[in-house]
C-alpha positions in Angstrom: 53.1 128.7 31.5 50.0 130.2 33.0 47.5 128.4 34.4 44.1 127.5 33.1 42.0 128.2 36.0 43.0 131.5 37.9 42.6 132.0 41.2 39.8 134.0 42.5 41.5 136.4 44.7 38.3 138.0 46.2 36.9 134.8 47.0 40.2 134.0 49.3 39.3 136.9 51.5 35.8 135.9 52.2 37.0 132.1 53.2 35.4 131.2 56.7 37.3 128.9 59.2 35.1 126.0 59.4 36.3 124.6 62.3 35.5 127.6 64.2 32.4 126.0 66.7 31.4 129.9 68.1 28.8 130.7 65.6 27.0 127.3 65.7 27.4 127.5 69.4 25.6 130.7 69.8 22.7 129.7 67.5 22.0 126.3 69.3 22.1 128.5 72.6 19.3 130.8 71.7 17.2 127.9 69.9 17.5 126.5 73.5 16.7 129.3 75.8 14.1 130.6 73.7 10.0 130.1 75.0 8.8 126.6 74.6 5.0 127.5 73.6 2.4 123.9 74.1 -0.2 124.1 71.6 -2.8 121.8 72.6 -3.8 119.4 69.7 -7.4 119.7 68.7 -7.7 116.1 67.5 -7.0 114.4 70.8 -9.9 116.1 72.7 -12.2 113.4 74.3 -15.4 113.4 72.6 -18.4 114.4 74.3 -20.5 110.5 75.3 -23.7 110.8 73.5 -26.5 108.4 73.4 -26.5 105.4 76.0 -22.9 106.6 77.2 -24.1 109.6 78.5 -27.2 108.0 80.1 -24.6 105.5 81.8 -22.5 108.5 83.2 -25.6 110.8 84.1 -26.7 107.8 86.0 -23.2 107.1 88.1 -23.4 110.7 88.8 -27.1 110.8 90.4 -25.6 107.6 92.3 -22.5 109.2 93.9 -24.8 112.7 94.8 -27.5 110.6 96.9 -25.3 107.8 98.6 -24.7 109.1 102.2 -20.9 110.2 103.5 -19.8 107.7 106.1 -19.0 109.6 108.9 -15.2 109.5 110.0 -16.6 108.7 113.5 -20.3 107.9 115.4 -22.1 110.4 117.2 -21.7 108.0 120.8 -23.2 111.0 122.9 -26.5 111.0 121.2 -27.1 107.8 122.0 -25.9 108.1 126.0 -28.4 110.4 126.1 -31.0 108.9 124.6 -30.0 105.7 127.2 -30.3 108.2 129.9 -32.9 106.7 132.9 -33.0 108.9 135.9 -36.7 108.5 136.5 -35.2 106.7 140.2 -32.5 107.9 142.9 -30.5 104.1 142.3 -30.3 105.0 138.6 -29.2 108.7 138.6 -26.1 107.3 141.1 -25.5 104.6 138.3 -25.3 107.4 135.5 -23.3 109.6 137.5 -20.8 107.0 138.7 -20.8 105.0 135.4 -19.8 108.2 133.5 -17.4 109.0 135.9 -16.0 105.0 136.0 -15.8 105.7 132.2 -13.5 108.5 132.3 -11.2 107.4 135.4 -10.8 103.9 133.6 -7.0 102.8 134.2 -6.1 105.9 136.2 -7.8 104.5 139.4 -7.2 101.2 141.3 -9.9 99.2 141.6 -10.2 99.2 145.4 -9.8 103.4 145.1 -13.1 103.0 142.3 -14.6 100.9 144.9 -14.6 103.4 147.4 -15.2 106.4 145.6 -19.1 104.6 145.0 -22.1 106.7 146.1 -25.0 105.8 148.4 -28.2 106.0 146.1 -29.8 107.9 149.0 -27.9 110.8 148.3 -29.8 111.0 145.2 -33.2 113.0 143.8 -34.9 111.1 140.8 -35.4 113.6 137.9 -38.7 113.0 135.8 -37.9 114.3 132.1 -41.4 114.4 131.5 -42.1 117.3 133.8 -39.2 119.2 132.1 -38.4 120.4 135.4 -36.2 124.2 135.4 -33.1 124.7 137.6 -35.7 126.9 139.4 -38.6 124.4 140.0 -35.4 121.9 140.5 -34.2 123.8 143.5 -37.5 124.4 144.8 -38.4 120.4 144.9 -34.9 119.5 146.4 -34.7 122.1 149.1 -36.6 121.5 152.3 -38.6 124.5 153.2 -36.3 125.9 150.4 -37.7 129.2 150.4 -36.6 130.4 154.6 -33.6 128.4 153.9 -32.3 130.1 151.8 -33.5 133.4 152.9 -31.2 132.7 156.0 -28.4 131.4 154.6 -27.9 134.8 152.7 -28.9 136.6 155.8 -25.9 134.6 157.8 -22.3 135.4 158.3 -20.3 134.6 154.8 -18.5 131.8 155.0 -17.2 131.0 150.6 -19.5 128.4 150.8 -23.7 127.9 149.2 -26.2 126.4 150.3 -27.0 125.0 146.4 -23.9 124.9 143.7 -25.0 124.6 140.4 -22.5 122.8 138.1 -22.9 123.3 133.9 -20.9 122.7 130.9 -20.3 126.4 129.5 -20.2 129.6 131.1 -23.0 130.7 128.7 -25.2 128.0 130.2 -24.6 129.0 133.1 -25.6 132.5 132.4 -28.6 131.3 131.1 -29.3 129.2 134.9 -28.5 132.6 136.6 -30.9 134.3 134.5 -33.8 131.8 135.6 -32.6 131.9 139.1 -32.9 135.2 139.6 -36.9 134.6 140.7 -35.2 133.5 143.7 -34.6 138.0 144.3 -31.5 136.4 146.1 -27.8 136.8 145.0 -25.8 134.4 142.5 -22.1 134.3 142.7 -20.6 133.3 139.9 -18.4 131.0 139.7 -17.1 130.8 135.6 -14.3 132.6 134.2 -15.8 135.0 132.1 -14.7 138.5 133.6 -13.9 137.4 136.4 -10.3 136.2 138.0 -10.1 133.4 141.1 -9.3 136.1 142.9 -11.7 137.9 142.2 -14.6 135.3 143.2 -12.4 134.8 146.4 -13.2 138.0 147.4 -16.9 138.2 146.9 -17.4 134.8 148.5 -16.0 136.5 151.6 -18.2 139.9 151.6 -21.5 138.3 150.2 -23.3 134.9 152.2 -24.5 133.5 148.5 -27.1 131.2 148.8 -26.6 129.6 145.3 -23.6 129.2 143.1 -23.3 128.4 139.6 -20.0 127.0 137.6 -18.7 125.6 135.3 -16.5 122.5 136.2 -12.6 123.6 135.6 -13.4 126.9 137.7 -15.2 125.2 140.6 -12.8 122.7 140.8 -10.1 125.4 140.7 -11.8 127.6 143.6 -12.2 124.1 145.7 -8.5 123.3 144.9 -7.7 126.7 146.4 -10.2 126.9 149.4 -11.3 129.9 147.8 -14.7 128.0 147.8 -15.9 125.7 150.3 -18.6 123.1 151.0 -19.3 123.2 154.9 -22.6 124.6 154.3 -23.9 123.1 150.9 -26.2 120.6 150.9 -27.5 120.6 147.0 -25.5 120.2 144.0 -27.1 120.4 140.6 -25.2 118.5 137.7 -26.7 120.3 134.6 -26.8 117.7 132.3 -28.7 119.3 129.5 -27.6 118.8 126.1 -26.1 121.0 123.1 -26.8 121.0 119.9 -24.4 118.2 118.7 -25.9 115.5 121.7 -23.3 116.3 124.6 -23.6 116.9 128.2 -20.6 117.9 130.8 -20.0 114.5 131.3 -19.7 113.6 127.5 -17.6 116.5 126.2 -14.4 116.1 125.9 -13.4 119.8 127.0 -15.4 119.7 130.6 -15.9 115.7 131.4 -12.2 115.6 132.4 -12.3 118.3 135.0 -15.8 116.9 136.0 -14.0 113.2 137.1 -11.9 115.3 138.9 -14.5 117.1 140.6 -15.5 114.0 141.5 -13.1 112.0 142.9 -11.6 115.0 145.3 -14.5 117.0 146.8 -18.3 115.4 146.0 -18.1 111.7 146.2 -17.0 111.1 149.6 -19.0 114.2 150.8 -21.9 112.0 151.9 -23.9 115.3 153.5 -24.2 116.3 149.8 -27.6 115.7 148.0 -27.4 115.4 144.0 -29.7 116.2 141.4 -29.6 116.3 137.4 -30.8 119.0 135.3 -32.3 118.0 131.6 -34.0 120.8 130.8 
């Protein structure tokens, strides 16, 4: 008896194997390695403010533009300076050994602080009124300054000047040289800038210099090495003019250091030494 529904032959050869995952697999792959593109939705946009809102945040943002930045830290060398007296001998030996207390705080005892204290008669008063030069400086400290120093350049050459000059930068201390040079007497030069320790060994020896000018790490390197000596000095100039952010060589952090140091081992118990300040 045949049957009422025949079987579709061509439809058994197109059968697919439904529990054959590869296909599915494949297409759920590239779905999920394919470029996932953000359209950004138009409707959630933040409106612009209008009327009194943006009057309120025009107004916060005229406030944050005119209150002042705090500063991270206060300008404490500006206001040294401005403190600065040396209008008397007893109050340019407090400044210098105040400053220098300052720096040597904790590394000294106190009976090696006590002892390291200058006599105020070692001391010239500087008058910032009179806006004094290094040149007009030199010629107020200096007895007879003019044959002195004629003769000390005429003498043998011993490494040491009558007058050392001591300032913060080697560009300040081209500048002194520069106003020095009225003097129509040699400058050694005692800064770092072309020239080696060696070097300024060797001219000390050939050349009697009646002034010197450094800056503190060198001079206190040359004295450290007897390449410079003070047998014959009898002025030293602390140039303690400012820059332009309020600083002198005993404020900066890069020179006032070196300038303790200076200090301690070769000026402060030299009591044949005569100090002055330069401010201008």
């Amino acid at each position: 008896m045949e049957d009422d529904h025949p079987v579709d032959k061509a439809n058994d050869d197109d059968d697919v194997d439904i529990w054959n995952d590869t296909p599915r697999q494949q297409e759920q792959l590239a779905v999920d390695q394919a470029p996932v593109v953000l359209v950004p939705d138009a409707s959630k946009k933040r409106p612009l403010p209008t009327g009194l809102a943006a009057a309120a945040n025009s107004a916060a943002a005229t406030n944050r533009a005119s209150k002042p930045k705090k500063r991270k830290h206060s300008r404490g060398a500006r206001g040294e300076q401005k403190d600065m007296d040396l209008s008397t001998p007893s109050k340019v030996s407090e400044y210098i050994y105040g400053t220098y207390a300052a720096i040597m705080e904790g590394k000294l005892s106190i009976l090696e602080m006590q002892d390291s204290r200058p006599n105020p008669n070692q001391f010239h008063a500087t008058d910032s009124l009179l806006h004094e030069n290094i040149l007009q400086l030199v010629q107020r400290c200096i007895t007879n300054w003019e044959p002195t120093l004629k003769k000390a350049f005429s003498s043998k050459p011993s490494s040491s000047t009558t007058v050392l000059v001591v300032s913060g930068s080697s560009n300040r201390a081209c500048a002194l040289i520069k106003q020095l040079s009225k003097l129509k007497l040699p400058c050694a030069k005692l800064f770092s800038r072309h020239m080696k320790p060696d070097q300024q060994r060797d001219a000390l020896k050939k050349t009697a210099f009646p002034v010197g000018v450094g800056t503190p790490n060198r001079v206190l390197k040359l004295l450290d090495l007897g390449y410079l000596k003070l047998t014959k000095t009898t002025l030293v100039v602390f140039d303690c003019t400012v820059d332009v952010k309020g600083y002198n060589m005993f404020t900066q952090a890069d020179t006032k250091g070196d300038c303790a140091v200076l200090l301690q081992r070769h000026l402060l118990n030299n009591d044949r030494l005569q100090y002055v300040c330069l401010t201008a």
